[in-house]
N, C-alpha and C positions, 0 to 999 in steps of 0.2 A: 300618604302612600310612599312618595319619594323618600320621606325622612326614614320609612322601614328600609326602603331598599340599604339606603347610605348606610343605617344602622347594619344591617346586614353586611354590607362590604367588610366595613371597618373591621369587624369580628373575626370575618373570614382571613383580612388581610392579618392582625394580631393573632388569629390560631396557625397562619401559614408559616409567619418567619420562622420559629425553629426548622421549620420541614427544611425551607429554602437554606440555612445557614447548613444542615444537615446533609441537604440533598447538593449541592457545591461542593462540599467539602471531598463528598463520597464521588463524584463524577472527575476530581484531580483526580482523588486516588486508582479509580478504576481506570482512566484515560494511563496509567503508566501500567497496569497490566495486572495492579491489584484489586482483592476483591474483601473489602475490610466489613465483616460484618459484625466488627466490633464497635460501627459507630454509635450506636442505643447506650452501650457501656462510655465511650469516649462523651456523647452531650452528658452524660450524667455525672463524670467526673468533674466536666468543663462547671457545668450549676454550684455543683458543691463544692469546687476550687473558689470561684470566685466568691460564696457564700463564705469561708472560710476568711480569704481576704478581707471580705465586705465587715464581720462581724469584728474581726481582732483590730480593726484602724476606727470603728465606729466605740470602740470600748476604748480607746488608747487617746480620745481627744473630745474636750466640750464642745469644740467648737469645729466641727470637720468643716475643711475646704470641700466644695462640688467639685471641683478638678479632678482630686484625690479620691475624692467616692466612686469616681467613673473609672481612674486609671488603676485603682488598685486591683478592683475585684478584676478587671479586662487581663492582668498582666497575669494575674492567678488562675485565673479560667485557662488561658493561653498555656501556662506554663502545665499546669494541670493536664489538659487534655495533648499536651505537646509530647508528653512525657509516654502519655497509655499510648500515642501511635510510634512512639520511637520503639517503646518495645515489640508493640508489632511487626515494626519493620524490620527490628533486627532478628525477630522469629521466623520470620517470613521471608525474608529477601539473602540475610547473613545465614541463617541458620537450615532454610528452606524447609520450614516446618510447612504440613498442610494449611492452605489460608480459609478454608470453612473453618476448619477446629477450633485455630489460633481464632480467629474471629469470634467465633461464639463462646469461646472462654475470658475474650474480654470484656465484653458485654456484660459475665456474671460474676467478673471480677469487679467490673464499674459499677455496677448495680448495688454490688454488696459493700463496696468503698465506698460508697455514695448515702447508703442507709446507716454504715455504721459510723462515719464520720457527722453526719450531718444527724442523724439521729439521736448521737451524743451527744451533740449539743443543744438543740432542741429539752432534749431529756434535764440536761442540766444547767442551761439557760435564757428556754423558753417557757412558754405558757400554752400548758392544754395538750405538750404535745409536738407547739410545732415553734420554729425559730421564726420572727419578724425583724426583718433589717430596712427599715422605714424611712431614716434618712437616703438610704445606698438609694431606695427604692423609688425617693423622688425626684433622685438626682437622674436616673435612668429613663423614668414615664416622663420627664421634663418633655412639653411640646410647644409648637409654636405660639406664640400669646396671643396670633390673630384666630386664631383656627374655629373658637367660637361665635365669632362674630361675621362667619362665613358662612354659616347655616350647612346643610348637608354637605358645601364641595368640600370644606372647608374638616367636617368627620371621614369626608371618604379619604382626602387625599393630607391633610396638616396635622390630622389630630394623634401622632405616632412619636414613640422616642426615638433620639437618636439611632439607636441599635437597629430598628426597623429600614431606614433607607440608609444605612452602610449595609444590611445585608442584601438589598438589591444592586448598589454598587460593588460591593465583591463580588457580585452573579455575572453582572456585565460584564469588570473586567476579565475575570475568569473564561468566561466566554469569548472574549478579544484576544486573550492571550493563548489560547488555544486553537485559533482560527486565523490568528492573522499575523503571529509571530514565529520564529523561526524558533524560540524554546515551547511556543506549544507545539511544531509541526514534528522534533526531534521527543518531546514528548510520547506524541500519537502514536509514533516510529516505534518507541521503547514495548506501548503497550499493542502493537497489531503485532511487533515480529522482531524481538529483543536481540537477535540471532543475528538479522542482515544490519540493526541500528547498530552495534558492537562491529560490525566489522565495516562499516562506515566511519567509525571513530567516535561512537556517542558512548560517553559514558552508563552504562544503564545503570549500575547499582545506586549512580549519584543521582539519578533521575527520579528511579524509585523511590528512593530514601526521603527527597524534597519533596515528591507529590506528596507522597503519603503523610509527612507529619505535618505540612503544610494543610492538606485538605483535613485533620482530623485537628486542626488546632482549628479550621472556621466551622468546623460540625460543634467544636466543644463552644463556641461564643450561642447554638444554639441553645445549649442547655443554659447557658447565662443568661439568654435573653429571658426563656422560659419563669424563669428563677424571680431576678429582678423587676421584669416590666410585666408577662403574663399575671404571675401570681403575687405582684404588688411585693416581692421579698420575703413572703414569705416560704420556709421549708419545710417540709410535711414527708418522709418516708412513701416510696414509690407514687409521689404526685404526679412524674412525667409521663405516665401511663405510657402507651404503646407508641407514642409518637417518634421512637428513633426508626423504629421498623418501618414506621410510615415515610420518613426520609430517605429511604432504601428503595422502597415504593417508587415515590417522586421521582428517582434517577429513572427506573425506566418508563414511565410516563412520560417523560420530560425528552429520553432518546438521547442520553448523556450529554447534552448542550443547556449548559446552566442559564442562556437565556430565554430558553423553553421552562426551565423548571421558575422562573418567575411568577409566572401565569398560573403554572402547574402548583404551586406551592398555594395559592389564593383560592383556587379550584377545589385542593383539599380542603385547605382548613374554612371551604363552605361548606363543602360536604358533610366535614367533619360536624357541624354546629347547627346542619339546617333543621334539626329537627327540637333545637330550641326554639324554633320560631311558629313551629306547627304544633298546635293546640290541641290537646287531650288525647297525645301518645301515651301507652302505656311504657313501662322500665324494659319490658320485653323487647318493644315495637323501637324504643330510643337505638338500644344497641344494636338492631339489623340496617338502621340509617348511619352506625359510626362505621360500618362493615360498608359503606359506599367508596372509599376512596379507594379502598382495596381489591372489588369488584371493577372500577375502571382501568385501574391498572391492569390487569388484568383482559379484561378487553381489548386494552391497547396492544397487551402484547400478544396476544394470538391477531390483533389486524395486522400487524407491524411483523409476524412473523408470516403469513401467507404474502405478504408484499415482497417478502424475500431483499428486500433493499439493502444494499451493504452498509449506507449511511445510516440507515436505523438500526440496527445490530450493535452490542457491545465490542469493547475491543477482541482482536482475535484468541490474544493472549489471555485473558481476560482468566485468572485461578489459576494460574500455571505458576511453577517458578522455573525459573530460566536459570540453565546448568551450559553456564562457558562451553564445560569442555566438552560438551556434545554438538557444540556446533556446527 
């Protein structure tokens, strides 16, 4: 019974990191006053960036370094997904285009640069269909060597790639730096009330511009982990299914404190899987149990809106663009 539960954890915690790498990423951004709902687009760049990487240095050598299997596709992902939030940011913040729109044209931007890059390749130099990057792939699920011969603590808590406990560690620090430093407090300032932060002497456009590519470079290491350690490396056209929206989710579940979405990230991706575990559902009856993470969300945020708390609330700014000279 115990080895079910562990088994269960485990699952839950590998379906949650995209959400958490995701849902971090999107709670910088939001914590400065944006509202990028172009992160679904940005993981999906981040996957097929580093795919990209992963395949041309596994083709370019017999004998690849593990260093370099890890650091390539990570700098590509990064650059990748670094890339979809600068333009957002310059649509949005430079240019003060709407940020719903601008968001959700990046999404089916990312979406469609991500099928057609990665689909191409697949097409012409995979099998069946779909790309397998199998060294990248072991170099990333690489876990601790004791981990099996710990029995259940040992699957719940050791049996995960590197990429899984750096993304709880960039949840913390993010979370620290946002609560206990004076660039997260000038931060929060940028996105409650851009107006009095600017005549304080806070840069805002420089504020925005960092959160925002910053938090959408760790939403794109989600679609890498995805990529890499969920699906063993391999790439399949729209495999990420709905999971960036679910990261979206996460942030308000979580109450924009990325050391809440920890837990909230493990929570979903239970959610998300427990009905692999229960026996003689039908295809109907699976997908009203994937509609669970989204139905608590939801819950939370009509509890967390009768509570009327200012600390549970998004920023105030929060979809707005901020015009100087209105001041």
């Amino acid at each position: 019974m115990f080895d079910t539960i562990a088994l269960v954890i485990q699952r839950a915690v590998v379906q949650g990191i995209p959400l958490l790498y995701g849902s971090t990423g999107e709670i910088l951004t939001e914590k400065s006053g944006n509202l990028n709902l172009g992160i679904p687009g940005i993981m999906y760049v981040g996957g097929v960036s580093g795919v990209i990487g992963a395949f041309f240095y596994e083709r370019s050598t017999e004998t690849p370094s593990s260093f370099l299997l890890v650091l390539i596709p990570l700098l590509t992902s990064l650059f990748g997904s670094g890339i979809m939030a600068l333009i957002y940011s310059f649509l949005t913040i430079t240019l003060r285009a709407n940020q719903n729109v601008t968001g959700l044209t990046l999404t089916i931007f990312g979406t469609g640069f991500g099928n057609f890059f990665g689909g191409s390749m697949a097409n012409l130099f995979g099998e069946g269909g779909s790309l397998a990057l199998t060294e990248t792939s072991l170099a990333f699920q690489t876990s601790f060597p004791f981990a099996d011969r710990l029995g259940s603590i040992g699957t719940i808590f050791f049996s995960y790639g590197f990429m899984a406990y750096m993304a709880i560690i960039v949840a913390l620090i993010a979370a620290f730096v946002l609560k206990k430093t004076r660039v997260g407090l000038q931060l929060r300032a940028v996105g409650e009330n851009p107006a009095t932060a600017d005549a304080a002497g806070i840069n805002v456009t420089r504020y925005k511009y960092v959160a925002t590519v910053v938090g959408g470079m760790i939403a794109g290491l989600g679609g890498l982990y995805f990529i890499m350690d969920y699906t063993s490396g391999v790439w399949t056209n729209g495999g990420f299914g709905d999971r960036g929206w679910l990261a979206i989710a996460l942030v308000i579940f979580a109450l924009w404190k990325p050391n809440v979405s920890v837990l909230g990230s493990i929570l979903f991706g239970g959610l998300y899987i427990v009905y692999l575990f229960i026996p003689g559902l039908e295809r109907s009856t699976q997908e009203l149990f994937k509609m669970l993470p989204y139905v608590v969300t939801i819950l939370v945020l009509i509890i967390v809106s009768m509570r009327k708390k200012r600390e549970y609330q998004p920023p105030e700014h929060l979809g707005l663009s901020y015009f100087r000279e209105e001041r």
